[in-house]
Structure formats: C-alpha cells, structure tokens
MMTF fields as JSON, N, C-alpha, C and O atoms, coordinates in Angstrom:
{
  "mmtfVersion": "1.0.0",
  "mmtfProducer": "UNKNOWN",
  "numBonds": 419,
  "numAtoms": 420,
  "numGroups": 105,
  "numChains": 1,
  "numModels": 1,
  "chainsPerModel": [1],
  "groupsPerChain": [105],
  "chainIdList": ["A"],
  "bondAtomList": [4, 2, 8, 6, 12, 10, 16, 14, 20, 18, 24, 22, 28, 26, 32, 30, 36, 34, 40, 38, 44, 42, 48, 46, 52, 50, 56, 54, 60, 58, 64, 62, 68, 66, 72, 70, 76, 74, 80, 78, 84, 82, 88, 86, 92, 90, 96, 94, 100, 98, 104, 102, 108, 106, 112, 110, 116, 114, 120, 118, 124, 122, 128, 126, 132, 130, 136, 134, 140, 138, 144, 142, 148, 146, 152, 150, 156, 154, 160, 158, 164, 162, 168, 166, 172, 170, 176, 174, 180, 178, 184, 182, 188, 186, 192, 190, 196, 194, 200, 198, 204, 202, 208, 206, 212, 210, 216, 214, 220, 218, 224, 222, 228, 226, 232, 230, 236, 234, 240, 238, 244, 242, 248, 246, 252, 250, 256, 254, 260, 258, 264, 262, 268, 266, 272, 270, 276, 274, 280, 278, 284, 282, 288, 286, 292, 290, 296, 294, 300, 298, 304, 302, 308, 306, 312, 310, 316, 314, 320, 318, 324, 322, 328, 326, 332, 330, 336, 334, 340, 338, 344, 342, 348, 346, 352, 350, 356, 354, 360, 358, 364, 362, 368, 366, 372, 370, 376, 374, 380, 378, 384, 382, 388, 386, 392, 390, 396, 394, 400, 398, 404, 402, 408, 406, 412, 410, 416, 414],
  "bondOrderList": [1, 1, 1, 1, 1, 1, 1, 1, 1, 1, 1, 1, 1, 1, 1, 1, 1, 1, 1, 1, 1, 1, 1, 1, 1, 1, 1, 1, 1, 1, 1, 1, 1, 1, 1, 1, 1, 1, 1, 1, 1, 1, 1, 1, 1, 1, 1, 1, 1, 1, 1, 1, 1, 1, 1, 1, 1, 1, 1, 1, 1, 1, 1, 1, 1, 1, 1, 1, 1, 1, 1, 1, 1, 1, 1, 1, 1, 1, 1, 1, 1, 1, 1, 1, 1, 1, 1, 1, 1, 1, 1, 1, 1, 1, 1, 1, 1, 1, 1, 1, 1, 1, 1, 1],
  "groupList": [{"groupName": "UNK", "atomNameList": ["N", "CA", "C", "O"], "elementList": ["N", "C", "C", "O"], "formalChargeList": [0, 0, 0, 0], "bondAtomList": [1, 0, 2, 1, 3, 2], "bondOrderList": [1, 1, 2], "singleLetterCode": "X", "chemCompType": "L-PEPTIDE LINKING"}],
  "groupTypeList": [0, 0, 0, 0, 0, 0, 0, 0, 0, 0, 0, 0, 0, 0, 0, 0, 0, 0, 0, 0, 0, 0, 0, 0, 0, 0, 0, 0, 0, 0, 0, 0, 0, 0, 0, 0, 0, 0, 0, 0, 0, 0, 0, 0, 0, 0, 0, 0, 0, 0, 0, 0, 0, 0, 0, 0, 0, 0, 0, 0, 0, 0, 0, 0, 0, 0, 0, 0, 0, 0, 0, 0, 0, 0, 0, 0, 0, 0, 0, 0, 0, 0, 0, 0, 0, 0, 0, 0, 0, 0, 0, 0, 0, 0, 0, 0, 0, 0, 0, 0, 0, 0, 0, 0, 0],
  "groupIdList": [1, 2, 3, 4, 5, 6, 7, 8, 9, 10, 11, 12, 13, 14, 15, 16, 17, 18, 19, 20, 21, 22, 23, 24, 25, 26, 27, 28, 29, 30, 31, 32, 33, 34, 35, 36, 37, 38, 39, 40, 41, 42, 43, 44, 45, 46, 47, 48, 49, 50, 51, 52, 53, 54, 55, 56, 57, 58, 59, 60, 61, 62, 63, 64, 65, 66, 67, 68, 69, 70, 71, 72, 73, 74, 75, 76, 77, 78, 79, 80, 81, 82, 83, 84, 85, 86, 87, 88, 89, 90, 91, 92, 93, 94, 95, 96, 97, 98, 99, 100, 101, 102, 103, 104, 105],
  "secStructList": [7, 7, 7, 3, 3, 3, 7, 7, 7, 7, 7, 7, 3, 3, 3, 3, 3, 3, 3, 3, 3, 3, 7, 6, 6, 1, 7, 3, 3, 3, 3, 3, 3, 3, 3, 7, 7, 7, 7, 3, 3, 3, 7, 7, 6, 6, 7, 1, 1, 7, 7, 5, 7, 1, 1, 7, 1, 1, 7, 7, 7, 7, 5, 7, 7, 3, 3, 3, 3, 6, 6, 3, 3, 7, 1, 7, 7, 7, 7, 7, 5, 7, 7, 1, 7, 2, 2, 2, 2, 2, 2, 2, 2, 2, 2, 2, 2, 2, 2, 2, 2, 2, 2, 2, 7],
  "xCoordList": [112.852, 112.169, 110.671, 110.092, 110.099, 108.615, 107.69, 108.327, 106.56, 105.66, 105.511, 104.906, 106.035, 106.212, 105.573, 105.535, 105.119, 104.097, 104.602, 105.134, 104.305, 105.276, 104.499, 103.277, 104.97, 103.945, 104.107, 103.025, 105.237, 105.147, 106.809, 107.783, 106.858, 108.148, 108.168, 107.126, 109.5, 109.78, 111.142, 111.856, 111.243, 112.413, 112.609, 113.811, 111.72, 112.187, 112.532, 112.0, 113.518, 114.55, 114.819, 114.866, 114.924, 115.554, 116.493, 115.984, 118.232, 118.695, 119.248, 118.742, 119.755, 120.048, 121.95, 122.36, 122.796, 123.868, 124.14, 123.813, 124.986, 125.808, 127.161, 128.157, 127.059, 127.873, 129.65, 130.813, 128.967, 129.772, 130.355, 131.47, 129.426, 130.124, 128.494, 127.51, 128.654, 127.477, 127.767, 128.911, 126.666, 126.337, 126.294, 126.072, 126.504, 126.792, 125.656, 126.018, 124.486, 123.65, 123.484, 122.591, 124.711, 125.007, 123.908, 123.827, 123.361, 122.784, 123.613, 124.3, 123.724, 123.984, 123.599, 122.554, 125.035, 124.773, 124.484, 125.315, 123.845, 123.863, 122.971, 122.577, 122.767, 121.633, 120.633, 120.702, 119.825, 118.958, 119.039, 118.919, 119.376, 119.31, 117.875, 117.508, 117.2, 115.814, 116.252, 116.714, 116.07, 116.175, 114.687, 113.836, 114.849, 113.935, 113.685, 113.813, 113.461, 113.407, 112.473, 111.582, 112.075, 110.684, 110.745, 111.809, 109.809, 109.21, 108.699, 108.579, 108.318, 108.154, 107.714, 108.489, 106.31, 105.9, 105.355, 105.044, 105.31, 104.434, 103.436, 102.671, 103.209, 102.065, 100.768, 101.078, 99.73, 98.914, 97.904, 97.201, 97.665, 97.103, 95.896, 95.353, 95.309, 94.166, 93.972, 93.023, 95.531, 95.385, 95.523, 96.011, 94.764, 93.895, 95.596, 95.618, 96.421, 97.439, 98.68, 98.646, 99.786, 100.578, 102.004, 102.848, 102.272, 103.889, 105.272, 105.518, 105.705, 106.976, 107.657, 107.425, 108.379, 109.048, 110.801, 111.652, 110.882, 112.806, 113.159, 114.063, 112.81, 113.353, 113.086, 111.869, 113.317, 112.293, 112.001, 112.954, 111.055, 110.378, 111.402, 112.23, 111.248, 112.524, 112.31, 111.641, 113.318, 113.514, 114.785, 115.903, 114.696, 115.402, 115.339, 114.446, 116.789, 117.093, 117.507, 118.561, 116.578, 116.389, 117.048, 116.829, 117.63, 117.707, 117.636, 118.04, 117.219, 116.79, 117.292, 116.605, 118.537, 119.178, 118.25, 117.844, 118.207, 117.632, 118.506, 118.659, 119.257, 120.29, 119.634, 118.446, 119.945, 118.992, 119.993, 121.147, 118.869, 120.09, 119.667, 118.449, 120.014, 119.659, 118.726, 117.682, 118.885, 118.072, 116.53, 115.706, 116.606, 115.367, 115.235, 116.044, 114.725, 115.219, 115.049, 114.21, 115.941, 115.945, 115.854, 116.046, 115.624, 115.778, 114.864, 114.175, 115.11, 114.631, 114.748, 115.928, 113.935, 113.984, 114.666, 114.267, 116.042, 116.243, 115.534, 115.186, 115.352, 114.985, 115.294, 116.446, 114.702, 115.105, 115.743, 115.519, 117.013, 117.601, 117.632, 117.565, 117.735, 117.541, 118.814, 119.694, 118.948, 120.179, 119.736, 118.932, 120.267, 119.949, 120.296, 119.616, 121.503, 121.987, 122.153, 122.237, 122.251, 122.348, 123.625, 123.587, 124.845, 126.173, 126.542, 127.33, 125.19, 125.687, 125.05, 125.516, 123.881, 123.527, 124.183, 124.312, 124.545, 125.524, 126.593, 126.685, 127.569, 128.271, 128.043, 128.822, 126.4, 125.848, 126.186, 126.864, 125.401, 125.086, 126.374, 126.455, 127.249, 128.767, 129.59, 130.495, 129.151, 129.768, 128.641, 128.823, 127.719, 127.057, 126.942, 126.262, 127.476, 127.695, 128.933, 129.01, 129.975, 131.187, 131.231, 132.377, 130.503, 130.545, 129.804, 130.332, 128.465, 127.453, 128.671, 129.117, 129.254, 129.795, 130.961, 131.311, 131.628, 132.813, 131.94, 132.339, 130.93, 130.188, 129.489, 130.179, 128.672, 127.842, 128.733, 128.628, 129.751, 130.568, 131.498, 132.147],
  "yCoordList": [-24.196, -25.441, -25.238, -24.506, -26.1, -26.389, -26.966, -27.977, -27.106, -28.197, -29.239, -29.312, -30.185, -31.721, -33.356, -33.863, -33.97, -34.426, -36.002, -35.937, -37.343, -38.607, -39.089, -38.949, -39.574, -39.502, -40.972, -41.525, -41.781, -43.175, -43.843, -43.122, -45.067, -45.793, -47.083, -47.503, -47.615, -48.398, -48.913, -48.449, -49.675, -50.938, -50.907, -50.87, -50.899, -51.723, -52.853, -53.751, -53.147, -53.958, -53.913, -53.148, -55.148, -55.467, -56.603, -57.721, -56.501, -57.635, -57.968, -57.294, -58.48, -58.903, -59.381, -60.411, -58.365, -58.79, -59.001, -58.302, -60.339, -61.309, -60.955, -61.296, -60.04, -59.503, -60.579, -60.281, -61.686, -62.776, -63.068, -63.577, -62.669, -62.513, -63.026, -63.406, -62.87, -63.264, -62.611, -62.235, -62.383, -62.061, -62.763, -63.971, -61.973, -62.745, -64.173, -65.201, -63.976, -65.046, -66.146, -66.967, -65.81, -66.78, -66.489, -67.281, -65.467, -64.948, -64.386, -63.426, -64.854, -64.485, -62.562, -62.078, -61.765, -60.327, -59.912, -60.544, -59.291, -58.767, -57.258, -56.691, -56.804, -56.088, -56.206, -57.169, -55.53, -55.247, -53.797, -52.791, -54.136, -52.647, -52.701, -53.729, -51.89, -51.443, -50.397, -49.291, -50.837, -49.622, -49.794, -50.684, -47.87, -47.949, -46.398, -45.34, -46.293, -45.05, -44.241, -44.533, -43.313, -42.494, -41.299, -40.821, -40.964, -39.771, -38.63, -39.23, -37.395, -36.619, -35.667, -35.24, -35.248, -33.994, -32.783, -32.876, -31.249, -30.93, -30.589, -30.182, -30.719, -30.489, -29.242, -28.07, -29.634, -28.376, -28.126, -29.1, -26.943, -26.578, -27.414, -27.203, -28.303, -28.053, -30.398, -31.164, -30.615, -31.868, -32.414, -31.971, -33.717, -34.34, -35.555, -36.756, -35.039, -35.701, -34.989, -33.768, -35.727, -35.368, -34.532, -35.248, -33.069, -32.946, -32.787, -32.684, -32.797, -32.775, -30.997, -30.762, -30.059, -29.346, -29.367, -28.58, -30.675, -30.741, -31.168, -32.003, -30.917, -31.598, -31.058, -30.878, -30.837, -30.542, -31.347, -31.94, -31.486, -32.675, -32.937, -32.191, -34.267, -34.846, -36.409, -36.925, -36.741, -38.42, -38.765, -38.477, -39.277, -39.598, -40.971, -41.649, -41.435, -43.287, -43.378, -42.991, -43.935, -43.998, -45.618, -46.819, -45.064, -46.601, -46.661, -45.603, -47.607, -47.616, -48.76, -49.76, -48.54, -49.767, -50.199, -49.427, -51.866, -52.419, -53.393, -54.375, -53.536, -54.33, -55.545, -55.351, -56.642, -58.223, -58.638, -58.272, -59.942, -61.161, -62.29, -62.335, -63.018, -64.503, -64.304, -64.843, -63.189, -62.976, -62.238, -62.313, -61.526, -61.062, -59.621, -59.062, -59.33, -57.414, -57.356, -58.065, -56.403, -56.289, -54.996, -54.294, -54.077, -52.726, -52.244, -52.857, -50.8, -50.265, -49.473, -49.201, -49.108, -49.117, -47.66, -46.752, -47.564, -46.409, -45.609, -46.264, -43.827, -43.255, -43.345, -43.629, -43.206, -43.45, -42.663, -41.606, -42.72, -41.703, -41.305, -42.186, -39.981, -39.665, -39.264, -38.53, -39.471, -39.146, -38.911, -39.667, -37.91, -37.751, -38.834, -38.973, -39.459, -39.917, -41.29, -41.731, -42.309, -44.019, -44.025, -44.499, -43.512, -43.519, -43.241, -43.579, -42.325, -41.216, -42.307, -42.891, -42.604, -43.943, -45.287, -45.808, -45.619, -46.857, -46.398, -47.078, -45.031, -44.703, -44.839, -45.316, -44.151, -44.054, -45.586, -45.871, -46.364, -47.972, -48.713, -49.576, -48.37, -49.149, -48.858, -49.59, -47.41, -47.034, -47.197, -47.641, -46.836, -47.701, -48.868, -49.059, -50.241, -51.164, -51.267, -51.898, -50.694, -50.909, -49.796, -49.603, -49.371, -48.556, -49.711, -50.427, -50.014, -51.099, -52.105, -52.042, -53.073, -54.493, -53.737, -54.615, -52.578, -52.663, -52.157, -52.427, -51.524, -51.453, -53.031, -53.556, -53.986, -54.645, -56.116, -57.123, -55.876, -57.541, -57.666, -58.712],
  "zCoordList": [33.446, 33.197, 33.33, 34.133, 32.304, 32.315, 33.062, 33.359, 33.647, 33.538, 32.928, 31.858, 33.514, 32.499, 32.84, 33.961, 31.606, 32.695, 31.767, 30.658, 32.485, 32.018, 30.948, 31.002, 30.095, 28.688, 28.301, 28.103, 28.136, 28.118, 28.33, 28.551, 28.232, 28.976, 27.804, 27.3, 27.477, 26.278, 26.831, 27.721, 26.282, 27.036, 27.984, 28.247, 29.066, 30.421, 30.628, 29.976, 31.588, 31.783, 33.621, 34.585, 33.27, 34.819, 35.033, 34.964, 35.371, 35.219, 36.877, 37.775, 37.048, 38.698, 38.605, 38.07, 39.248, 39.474, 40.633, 41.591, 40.649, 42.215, 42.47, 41.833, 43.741, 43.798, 44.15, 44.425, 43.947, 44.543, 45.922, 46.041, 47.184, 48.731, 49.423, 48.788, 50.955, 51.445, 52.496, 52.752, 53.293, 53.78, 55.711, 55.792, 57.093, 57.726, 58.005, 58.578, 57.549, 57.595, 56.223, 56.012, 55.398, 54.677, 53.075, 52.136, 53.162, 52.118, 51.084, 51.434, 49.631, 48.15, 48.469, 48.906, 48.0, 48.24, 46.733, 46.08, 46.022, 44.64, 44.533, 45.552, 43.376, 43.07, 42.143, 41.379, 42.051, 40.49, 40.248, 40.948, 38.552, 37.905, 37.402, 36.833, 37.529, 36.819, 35.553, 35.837, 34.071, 32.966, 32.501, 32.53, 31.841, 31.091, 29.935, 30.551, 28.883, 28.365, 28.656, 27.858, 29.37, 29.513, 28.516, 28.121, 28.232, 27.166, 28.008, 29.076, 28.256, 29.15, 28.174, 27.318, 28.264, 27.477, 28.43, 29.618, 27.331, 28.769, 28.895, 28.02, 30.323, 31.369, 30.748, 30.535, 30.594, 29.942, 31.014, 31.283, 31.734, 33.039, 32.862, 31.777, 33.607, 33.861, 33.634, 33.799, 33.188, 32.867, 34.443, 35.482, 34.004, 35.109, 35.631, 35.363, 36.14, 36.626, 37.271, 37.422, 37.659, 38.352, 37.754, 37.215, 37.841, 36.705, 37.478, 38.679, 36.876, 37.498, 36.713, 35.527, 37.513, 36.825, 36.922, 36.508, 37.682, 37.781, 36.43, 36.444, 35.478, 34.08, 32.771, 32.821, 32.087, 30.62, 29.546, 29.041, 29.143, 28.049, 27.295, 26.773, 27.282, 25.969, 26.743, 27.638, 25.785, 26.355, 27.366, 26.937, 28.49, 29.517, 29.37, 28.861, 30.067, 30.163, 31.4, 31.903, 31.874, 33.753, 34.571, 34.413, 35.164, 36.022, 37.233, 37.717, 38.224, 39.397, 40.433, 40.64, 41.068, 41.402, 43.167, 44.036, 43.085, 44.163, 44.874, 44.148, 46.211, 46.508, 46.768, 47.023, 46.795, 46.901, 47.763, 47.989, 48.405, 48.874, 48.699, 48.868, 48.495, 47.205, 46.824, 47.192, 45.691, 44.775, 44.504, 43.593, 45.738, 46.057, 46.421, 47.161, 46.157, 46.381, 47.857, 48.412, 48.619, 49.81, 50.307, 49.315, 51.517, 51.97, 50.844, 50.029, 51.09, 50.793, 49.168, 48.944, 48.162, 46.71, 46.773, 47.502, 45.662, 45.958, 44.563, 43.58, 44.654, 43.603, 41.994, 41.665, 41.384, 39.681, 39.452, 40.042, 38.375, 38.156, 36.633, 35.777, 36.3, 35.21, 33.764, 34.212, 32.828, 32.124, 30.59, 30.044, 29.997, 28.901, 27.494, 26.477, 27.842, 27.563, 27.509, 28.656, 26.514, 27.019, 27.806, 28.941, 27.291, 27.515, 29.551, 30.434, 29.291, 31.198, 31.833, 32.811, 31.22, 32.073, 32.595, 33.703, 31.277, 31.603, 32.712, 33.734, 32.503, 33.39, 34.9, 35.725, 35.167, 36.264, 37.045, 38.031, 36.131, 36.688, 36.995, 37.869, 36.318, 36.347, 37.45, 37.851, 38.095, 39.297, 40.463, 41.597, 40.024, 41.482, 41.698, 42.706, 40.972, 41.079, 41.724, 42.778, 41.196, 41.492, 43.116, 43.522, 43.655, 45.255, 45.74, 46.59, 45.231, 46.042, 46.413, 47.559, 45.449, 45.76, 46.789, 47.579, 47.062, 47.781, 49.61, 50.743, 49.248, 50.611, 50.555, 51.429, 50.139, 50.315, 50.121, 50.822, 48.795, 48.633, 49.408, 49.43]
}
C-alpha cells in the first residue's frame, strides 16, 4: 500500500434508528448511522496535509455508527469504517445494528 491522502466525500447521510426499548432512566435507546462515499488519492511527498497508508486510493463507502438516547447521540463516537463495496457496507451496518439493539435494546 501507498501514501494516500482524502480527496473528497459525496452522499453523506445520517439516519437515526429506535431501537424500540429504554433505558433504566426511561430514555428512548437507538442509534445513528453516519454514510458517506470518500475518494482517496495519492499522497505526493511534500503535500501540505495529513495521509493515511492503511488503504489504497480508490473509492470507499464508509459508515460510522453513534448509539443515542432520545434521540441524541450519546458515549462515545465510534471509528469510521471502510468498505469497498455499497453491498459490504450495508452488510456491515445491518449487523451492527442487529449486535447494538441485542446489547443496548
């Protein structure tokens, strides 16, 4: 892998699912999914920013799940995750939803 450096981001999205349970202080349990497509080119020595080399340039579809409670993001933000794929993504999100609500609903 290369020097790769974030080049731009296109359909971001953020929707908020209820996990339908509460919480012992009577708080709505849910999450937020954060999507978004990033572009990633690479890194040319001497450019005035930050690269990354865990990846190689191409287009990634990232999502970034946030647990809420009535409706408000709560704890702490976890890392973005990366997938080549729309398909691996959706996969990703459908099972960390479905682990979040059986730890959190």
């Amino acid at each position: 892998m290369t020097k790769i450096k974030f080049h731009s981001e296109t359909d971001a999205n953020k929707v908020h699912f209820d996990f339908g349970s509460v919480d012992k202080k009577g708080r709505k349990i849910g999450a937020f999914v954060h999507t978004s497509t990033e572009e990633y080119v690479p890194y040319v020595e001497g450019d005035n920013c930050w690269y990354f080399s865990n990846k190689d340039a191409g287009t990634y579809f990232t999502f970034k799940p946030h647990l809420s409670k009535n409706g408000v993001a709560f704890g702490a933000c976890q890392d973005r995750k990366y997938f080549k794929t729309e398909a691996e993504r959706q996969v990703a999100i459908e099972t960390y939803l479905a682990n979040a609500k059986k730890r959190h609903g």
